[in-house]
N, C-alpha and C positions, 0 to 999 in steps of 0.2 A: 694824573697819569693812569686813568681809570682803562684808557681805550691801547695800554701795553698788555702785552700778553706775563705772566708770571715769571719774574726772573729766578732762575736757579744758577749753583756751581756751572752747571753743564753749557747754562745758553745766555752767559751774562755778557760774553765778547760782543765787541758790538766795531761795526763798521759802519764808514760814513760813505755811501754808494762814488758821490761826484769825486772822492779827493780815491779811494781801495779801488777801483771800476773805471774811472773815466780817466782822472788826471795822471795817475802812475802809470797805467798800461799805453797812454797817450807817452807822456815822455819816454818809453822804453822803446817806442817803435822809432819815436823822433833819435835816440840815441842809435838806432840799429841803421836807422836810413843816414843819419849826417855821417854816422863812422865809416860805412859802405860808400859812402860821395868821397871822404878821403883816401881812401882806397884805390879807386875808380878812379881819380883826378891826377892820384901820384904813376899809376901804371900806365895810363893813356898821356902822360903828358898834359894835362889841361890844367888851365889856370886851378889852383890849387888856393888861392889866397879864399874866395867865396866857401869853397869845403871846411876849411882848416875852421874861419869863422863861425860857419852856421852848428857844426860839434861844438867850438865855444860857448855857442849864445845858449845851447842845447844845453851842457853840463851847466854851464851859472843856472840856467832857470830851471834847473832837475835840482839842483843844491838848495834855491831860494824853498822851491816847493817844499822839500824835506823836511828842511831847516825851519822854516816856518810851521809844519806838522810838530816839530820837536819841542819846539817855542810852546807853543799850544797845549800840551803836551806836560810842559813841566809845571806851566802856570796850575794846571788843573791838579795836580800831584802837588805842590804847595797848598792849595783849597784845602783837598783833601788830607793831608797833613793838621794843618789848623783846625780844621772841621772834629776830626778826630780825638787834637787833644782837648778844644773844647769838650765834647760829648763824656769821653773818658774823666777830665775832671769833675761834669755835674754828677757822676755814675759812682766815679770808686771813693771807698771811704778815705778821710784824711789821709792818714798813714801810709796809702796806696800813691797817691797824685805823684808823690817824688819819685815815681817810679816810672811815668809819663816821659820824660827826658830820654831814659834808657831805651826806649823802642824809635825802631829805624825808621826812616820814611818808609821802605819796602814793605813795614810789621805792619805801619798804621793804616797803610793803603789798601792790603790784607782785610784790615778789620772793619773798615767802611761797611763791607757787608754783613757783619755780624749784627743781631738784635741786640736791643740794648738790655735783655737778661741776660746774654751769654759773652759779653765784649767784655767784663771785664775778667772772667775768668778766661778768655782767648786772651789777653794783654797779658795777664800775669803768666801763662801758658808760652805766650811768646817773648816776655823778658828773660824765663828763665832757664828754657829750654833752647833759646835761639832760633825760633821758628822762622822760615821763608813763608814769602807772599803766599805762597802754592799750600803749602803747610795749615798754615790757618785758613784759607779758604777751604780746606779738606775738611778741616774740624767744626768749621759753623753747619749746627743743626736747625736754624730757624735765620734762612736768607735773608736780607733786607737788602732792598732792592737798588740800583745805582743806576737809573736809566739817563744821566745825564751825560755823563763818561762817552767817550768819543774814543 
């Protein structure tokens, strides 16, 4: 990952140009034009059944898209989950690990970016105090980088 520029808090968000740029603002204009075609078909009298259709076909494949964004989406939040309480178990000492369970998907996904000196003092930081994603992401002093994440 030599030829990424440095990730920080500030520039970690990451967008995928075809799906944020292409595929979204495409469906939203196809949503504005079939919904205007029913519109249009129902005040002029014109066959309406092609309108009614083409908004159908329009919302199913604006839903498939999403939904498959979401899919996508959780799978990688599971990764990360796993990934996490692996690392967290090689890291905290015994008496620490059962304390692994009590952090949220939201806590561990959080702490992906943390380096592995300062993740387990963020983990005990966030079992105990109930920190959000946002929270621990505030508190890591030494980022580690997540250029995979979509």
């Amino acid at each position: 990952m030599a030829d990424h520029k440095p990730q920080s808090r500030e520039n970690h968000a990451r967008f995928d140009p075809a799906f944020h740029f292409i595929a979204i603002p495409l469906m939203l204009v196809l949503l504005v034009i079939s919904s205007t075609l029913v519109v249009h078909s129902v005040h002029r009298g014109h066959e309406i059944l092609f309108a009614v259709w083409a908004l159908l076909v329009t919302v199913a494949v604006t839903l498939v898209l999403l939904k498959a964004r979401m899919y996508a989406m959780k799978v990688q939040d599971r990764v990360i989950r796993l990934e996490e309480r692996l690392r967290l178990s090689a890291l905290m000492s015994e008496n620490l690990r059962a304390r692994i369970q009590e952090l949220s998907e939201d806590q561990l996904i959080g702490l992906r970016f943390a380096s592995d000196a300062e993740v387990v003092e963020l983990a005990t930081q966030a079992i105990e105090q109930h920190l959000t994603r946002k929270q621990i992401k505030d508190r890591i002093r030494n980022w580690r980088a997540d250029y995979w994440r979509v």
